[in-house]
N, C-alpha and C positions, 0 to 999 in steps of 0.2 A: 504494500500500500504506500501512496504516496505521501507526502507531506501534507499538500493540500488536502485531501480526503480526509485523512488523520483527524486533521484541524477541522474541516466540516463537520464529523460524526463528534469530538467532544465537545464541539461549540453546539451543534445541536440537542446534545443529553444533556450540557449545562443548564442551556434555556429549556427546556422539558423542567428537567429537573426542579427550576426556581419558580415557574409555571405552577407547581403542584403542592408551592406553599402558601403559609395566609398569615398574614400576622392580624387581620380581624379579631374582634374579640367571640368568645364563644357561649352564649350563652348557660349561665349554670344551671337554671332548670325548664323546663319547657313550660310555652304559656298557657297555662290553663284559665278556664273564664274563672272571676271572680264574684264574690256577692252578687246577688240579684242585683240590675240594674233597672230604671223605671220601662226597658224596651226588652227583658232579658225574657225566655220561654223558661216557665216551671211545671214541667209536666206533670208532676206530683196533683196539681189543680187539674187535671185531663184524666188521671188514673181508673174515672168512674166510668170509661165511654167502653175501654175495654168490655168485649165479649159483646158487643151492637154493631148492628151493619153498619156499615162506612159510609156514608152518603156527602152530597155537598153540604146540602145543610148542617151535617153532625161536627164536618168538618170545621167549618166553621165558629160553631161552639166552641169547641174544642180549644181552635187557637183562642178565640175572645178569654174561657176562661185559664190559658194557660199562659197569657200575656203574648201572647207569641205576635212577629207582625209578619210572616208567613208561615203556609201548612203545606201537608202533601200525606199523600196516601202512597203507601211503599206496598205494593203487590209481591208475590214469593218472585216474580219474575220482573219486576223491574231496575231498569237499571238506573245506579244514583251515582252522583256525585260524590267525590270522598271527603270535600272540602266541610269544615265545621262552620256552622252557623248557629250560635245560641241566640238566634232571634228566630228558628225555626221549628216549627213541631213536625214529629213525625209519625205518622201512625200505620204502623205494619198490620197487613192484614193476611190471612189466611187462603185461599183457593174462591171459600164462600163469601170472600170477602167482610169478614167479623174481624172485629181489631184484637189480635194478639198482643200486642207492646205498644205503647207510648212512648216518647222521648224525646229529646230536644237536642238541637243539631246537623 
């Protein structure tokens, strides 16, 4: 190998190399939501609807009494987002569509 190439391939792994550090800071724990906020979803207030058909209207309810400012019905086959939003309720349901779980997120 030649000099130049030499010098190509460790000037290349160099810069690889400093590429693949970070002097950012890292945060020490991950953010989790805090205290209820006046826009925050507390499903705990929604816990009653489990085992009733899922409807718009139930839906509805649901977020009003769970503070939530959106809802959604989560089917055994639908597909969601993985993104967290504690201003959302969620209410899974079943095949028959009956609400199994409540939750926020």
């Amino acid at each position: 190998m030649n000099f130049n190439t030499r010098f190509s391939l460790i000037l290349t792994a160099a810069l690889l190399a400093a590429g693949c550090s970070s002097n950012a800071e890292k945060p020490t724990s991950a953010a989790a939501p805090s205290g209820a906020t006046p826009d925050s979803c507390t499903s705990s207030a929604a816990e009653h609807f489990k085992g009733q058909a899922a409807t718009p209207e139930l839906l509805e309810q649901a977020r009003q009494q769970a503070g939530a400012s959106t809802a959604r019905i989560l089917t055994p086959d639908s597909v969601v987002t993985l993104e967290y939003n504690g201003q959302r309720l969620n209410l899974n349901v079943d095949d028959q569509r009956m609400i199994t779980r409540v939750s926020c997120g």
